[in-house]
The first five atom37 places (N, CA, C, CB, O) and aatype in JSON, in Angstrom:
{
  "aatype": [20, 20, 20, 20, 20, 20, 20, 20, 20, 20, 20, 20, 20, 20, 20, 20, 20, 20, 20, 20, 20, 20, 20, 20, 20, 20, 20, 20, 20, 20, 20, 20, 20, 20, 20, 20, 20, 20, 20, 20, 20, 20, 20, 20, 20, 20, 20, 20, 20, 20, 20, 20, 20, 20, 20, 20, 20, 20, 20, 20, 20, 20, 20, 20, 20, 20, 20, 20, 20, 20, 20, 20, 20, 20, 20, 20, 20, 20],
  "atom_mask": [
    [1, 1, 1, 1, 1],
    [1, 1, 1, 1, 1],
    [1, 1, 1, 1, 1],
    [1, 1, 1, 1, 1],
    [1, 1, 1, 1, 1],
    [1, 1, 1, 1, 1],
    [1, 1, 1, 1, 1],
    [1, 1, 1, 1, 1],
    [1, 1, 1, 1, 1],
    [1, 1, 1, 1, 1],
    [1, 1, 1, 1, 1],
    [1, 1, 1, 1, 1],
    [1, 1, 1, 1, 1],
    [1, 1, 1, 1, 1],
    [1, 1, 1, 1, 1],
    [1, 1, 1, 1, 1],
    [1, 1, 1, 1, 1],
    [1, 1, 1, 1, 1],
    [1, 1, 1, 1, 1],
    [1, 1, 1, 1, 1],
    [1, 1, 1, 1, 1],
    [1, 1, 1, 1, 1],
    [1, 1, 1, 1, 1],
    [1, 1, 1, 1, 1],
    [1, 1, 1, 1, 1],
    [1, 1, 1, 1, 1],
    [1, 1, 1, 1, 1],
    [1, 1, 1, 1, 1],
    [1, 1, 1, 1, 1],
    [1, 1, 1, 1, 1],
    [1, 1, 1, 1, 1],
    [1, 1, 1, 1, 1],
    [1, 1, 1, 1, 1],
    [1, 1, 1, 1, 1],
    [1, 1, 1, 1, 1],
    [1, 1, 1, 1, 1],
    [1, 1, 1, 1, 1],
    [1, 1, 1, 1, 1],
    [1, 1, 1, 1, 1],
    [1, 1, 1, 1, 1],
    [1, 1, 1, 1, 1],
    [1, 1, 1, 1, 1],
    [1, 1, 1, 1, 1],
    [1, 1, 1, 1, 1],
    [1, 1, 1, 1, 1],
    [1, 1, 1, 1, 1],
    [1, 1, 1, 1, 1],
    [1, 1, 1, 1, 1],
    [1, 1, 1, 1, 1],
    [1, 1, 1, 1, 1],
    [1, 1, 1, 1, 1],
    [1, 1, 1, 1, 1],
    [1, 1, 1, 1, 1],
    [1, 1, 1, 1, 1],
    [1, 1, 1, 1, 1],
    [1, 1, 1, 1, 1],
    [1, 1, 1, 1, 1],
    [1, 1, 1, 1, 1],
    [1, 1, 1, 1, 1],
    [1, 1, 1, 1, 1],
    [1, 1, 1, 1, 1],
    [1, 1, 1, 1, 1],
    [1, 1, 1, 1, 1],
    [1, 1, 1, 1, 1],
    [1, 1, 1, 1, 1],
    [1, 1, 1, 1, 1],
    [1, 1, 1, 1, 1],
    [1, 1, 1, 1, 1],
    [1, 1, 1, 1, 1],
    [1, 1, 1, 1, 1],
    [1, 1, 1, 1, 1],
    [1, 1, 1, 1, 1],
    [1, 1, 1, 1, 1],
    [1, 1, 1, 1, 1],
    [1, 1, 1, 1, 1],
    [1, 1, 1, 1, 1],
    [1, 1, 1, 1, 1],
    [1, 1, 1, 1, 1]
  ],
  "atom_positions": [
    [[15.29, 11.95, 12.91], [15.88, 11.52, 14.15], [17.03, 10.57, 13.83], [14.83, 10.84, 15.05], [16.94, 9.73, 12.94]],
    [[18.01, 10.71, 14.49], [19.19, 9.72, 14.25], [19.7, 8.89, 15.47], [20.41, 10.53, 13.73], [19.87, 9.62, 16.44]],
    [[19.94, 7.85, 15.65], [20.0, 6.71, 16.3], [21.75, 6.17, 15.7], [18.5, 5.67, 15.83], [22.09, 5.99, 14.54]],
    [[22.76, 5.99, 17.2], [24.22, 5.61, 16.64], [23.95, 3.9, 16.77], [25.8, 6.36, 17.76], [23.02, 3.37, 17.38]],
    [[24.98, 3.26, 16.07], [24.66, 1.56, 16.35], [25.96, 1.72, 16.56], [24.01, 0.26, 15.13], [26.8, 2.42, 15.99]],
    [[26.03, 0.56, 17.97], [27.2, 0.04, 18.97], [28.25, -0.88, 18.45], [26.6, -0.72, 20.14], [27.91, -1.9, 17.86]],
    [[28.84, -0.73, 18.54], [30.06, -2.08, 18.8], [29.22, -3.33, 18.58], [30.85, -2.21, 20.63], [29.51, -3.99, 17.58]],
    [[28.0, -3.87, 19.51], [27.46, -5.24, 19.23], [26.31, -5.23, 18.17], [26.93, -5.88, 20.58], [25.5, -6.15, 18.08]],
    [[26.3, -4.05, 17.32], [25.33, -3.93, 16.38], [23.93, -3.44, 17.07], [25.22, -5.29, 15.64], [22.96, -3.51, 16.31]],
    [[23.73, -3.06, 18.12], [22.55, -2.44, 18.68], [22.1, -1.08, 18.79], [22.53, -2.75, 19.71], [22.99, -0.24, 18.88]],
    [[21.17, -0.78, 18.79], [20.72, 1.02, 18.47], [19.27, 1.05, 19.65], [20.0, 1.44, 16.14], [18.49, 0.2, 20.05]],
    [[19.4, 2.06, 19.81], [18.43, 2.61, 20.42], [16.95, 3.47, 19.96], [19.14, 3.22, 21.02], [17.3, 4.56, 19.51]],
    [[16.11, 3.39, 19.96], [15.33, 3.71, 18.99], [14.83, 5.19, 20.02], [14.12, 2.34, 18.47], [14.55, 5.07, 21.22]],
    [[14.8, 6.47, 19.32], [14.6, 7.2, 20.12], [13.21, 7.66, 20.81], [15.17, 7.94, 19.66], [12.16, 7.76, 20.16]],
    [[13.28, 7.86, 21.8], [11.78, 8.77, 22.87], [10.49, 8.79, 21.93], [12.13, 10.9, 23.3], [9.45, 8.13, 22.01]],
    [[10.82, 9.56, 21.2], [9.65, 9.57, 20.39], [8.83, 8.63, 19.6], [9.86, 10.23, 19.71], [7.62, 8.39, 19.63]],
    [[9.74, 8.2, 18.93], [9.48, 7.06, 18.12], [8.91, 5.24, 18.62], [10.83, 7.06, 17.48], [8.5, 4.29, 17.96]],
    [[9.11, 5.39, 19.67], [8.63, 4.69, 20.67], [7.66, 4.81, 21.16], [9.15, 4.66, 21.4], [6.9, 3.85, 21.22]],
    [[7.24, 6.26, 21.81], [6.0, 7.0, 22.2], [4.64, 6.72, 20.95], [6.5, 8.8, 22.31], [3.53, 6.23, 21.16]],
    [[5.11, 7.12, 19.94], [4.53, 6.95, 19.01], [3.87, 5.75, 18.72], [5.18, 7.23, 18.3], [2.68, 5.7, 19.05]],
    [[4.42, 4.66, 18.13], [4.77, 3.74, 18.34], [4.0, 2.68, 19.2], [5.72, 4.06, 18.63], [3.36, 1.74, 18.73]],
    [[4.15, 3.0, 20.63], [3.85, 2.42, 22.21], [4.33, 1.1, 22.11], [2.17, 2.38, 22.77], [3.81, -0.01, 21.99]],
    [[5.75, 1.65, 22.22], [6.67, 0.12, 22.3], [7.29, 0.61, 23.41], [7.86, -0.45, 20.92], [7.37, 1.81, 23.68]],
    [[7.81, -0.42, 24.14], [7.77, -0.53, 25.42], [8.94, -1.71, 25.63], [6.25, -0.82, 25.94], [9.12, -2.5, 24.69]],
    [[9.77, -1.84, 26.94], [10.72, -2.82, 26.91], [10.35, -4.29, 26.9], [11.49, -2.59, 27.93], [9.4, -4.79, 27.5]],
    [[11.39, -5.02, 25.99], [10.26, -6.61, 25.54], [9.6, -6.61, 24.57], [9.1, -7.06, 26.42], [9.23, -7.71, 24.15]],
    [[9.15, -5.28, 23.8], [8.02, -5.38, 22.68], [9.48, -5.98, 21.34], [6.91, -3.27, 22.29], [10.7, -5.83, 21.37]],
    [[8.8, -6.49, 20.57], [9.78, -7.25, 19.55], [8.97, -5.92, 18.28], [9.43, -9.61, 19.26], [7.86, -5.37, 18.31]],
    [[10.08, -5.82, 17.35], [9.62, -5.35, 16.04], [10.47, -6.33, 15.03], [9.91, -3.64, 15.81], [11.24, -7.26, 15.3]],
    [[10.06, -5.79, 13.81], [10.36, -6.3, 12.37], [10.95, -5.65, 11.73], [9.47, -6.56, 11.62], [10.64, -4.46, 11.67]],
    [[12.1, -6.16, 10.93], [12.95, -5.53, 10.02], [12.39, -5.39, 8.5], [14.22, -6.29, 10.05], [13.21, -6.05, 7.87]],
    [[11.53, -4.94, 7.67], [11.19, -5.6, 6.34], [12.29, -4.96, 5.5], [9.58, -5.32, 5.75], [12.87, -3.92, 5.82]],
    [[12.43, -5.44, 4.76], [14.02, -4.86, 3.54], [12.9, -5.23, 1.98], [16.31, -6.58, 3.65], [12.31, -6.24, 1.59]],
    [[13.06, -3.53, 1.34], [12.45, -3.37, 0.51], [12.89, -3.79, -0.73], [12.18, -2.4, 0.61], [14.1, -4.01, -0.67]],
    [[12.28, -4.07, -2.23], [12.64, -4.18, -3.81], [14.1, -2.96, -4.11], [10.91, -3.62, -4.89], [14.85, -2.89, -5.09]],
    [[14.08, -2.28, -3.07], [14.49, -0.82, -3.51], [15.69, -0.49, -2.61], [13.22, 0.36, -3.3], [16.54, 0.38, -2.77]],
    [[15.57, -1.42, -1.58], [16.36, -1.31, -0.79], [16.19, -0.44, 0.64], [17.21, -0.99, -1.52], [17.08, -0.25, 1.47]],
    [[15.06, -0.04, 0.67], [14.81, 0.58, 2.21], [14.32, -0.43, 2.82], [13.81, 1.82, 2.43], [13.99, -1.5, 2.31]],
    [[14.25, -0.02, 4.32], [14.24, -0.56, 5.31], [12.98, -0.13, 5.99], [15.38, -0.39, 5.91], [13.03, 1.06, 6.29]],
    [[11.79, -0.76, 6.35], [10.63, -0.49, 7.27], [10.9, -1.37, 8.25], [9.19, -0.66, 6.71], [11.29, -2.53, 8.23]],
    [[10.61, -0.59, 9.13], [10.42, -1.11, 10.78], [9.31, -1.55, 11.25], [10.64, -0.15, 11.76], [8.83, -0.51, 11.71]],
    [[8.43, -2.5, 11.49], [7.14, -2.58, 11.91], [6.68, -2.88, 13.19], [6.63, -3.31, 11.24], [6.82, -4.1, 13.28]],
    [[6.27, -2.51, 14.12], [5.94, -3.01, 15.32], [5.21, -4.18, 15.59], [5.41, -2.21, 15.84], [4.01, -3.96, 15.43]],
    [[5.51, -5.65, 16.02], [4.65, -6.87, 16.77], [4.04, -6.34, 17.43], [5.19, -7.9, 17.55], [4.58, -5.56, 18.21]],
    [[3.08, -6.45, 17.43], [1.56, -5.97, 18.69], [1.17, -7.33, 18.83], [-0.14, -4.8, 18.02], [0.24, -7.16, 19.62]],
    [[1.22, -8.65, 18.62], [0.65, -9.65, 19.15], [1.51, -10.78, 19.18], [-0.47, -9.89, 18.55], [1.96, -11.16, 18.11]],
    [[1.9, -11.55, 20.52], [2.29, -12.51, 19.72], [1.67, -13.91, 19.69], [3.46, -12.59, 19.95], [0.51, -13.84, 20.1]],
    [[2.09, -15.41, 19.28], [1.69, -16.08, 19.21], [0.94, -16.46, 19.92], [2.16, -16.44, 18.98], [-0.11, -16.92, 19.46]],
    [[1.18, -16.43, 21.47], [0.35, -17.36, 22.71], [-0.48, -16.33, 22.91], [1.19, -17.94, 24.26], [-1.45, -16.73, 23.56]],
    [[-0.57, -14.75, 22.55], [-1.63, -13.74, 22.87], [-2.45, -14.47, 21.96], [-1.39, -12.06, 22.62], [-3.06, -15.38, 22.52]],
    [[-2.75, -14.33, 20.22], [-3.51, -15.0, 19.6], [-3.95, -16.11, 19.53], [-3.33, -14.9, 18.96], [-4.87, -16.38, 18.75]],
    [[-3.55, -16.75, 20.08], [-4.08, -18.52, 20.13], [-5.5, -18.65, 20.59], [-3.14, -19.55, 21.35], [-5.9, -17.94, 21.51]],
    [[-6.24, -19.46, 20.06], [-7.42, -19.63, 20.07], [-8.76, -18.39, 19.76], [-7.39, -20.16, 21.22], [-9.91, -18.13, 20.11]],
    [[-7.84, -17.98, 18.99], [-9.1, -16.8, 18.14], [-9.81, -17.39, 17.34], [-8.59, -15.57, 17.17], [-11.02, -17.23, 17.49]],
    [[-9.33, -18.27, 16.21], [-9.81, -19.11, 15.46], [-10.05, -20.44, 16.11], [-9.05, -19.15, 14.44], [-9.39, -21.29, 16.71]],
    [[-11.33, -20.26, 15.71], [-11.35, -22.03, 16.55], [-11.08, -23.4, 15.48], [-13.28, -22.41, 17.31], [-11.22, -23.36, 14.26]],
    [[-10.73, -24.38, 16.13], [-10.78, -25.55, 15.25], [-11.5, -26.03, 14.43], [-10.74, -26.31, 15.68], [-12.31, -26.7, 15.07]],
    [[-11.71, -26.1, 13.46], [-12.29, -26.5, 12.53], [-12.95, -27.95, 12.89], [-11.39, -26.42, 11.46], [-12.32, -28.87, 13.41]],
    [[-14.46, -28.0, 12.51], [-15.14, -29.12, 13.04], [-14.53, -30.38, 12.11], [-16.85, -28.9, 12.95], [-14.58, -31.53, 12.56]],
    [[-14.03, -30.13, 10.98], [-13.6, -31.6, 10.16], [-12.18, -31.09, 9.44], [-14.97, -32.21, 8.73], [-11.82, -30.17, 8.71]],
    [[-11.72, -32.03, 9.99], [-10.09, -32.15, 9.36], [-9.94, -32.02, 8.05], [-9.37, -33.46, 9.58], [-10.63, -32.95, 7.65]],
    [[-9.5, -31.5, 7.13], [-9.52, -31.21, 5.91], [-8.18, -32.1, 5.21], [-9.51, -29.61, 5.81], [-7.15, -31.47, 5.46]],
    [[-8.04, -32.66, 4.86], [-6.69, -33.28, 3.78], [-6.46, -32.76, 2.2], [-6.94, -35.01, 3.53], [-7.34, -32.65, 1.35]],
    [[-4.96, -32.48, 2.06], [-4.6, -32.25, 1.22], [-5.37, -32.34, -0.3], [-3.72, -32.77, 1.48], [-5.61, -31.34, -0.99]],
    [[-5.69, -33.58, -0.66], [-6.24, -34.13, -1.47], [-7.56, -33.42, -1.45], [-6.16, -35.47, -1.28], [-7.66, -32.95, -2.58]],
    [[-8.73, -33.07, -0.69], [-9.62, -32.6, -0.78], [-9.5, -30.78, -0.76], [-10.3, -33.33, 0.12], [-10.36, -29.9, -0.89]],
    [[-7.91, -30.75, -0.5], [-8.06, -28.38, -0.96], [-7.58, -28.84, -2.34], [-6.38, -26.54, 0.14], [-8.0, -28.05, -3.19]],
    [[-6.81, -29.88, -2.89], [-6.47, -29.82, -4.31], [-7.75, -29.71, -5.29], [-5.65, -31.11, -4.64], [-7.82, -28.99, -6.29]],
    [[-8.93, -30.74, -4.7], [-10.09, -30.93, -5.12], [-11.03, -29.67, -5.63], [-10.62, -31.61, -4.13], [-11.47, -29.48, -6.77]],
    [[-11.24, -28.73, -4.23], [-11.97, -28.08, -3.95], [-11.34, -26.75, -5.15], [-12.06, -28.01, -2.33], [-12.11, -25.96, -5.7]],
    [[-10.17, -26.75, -5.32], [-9.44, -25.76, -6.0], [-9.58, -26.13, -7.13], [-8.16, -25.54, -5.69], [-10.28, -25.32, -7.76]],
    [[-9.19, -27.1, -7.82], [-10.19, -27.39, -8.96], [-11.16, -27.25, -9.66], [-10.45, -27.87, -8.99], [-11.23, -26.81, -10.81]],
    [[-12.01, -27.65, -8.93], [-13.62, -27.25, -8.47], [-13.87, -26.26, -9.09], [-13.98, -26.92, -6.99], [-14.29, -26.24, -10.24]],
    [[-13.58, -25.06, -8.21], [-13.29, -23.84, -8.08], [-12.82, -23.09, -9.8], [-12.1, -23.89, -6.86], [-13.46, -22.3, -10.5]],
    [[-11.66, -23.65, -9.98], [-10.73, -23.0, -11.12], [-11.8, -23.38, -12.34], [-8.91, -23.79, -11.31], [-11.83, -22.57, -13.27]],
    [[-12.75, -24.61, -12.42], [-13.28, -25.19, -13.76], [-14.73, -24.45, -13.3], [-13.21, -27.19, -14.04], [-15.71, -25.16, -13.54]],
    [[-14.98, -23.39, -12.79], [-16.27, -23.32, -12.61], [-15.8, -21.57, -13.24], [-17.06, -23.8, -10.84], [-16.66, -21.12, -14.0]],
    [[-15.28, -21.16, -13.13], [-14.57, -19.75, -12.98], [-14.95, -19.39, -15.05], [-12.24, -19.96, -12.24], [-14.59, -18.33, -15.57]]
  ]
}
């Protein structure tokens, strides 16, 4: 499928690929730029304020000093 880009740098992504897809007007996607130099397109399906509060807060605040710890820990037990 081929898609022309405008004068303001914009393209249209065609019927199908959309359908496919189920992107819809407002849906945001992603540009990723490959080692190789291609280009993947990825579709946002969520965004921030949809996901919020999936994870809940953690009952104790964790500080720096204690993930350095714990990683430690961790690395001398290994």
């Amino acid at each position: 499928m081929i898609s022309t880009i405008t004068s303001k740098g914009q393209l249209t992504l065609p019927k199908e690929i959309r359908r496919i897809l189920n992107l819809h007007s407002g849906n945001k996607v992603e540009f990723i730029l490959d080692a190789d130099g291609n280009v993947k397109m990825v579709p946002i399906k969520a965004s921030i304020k949809e996901i919020k509060g999936i994870v809940p807060k953690p009952k104790k605040t964790v500080g720096l000093d204690d993930m350095q710890d714990a990683i430690e820990k961790r690395a001398s037990s290994s």
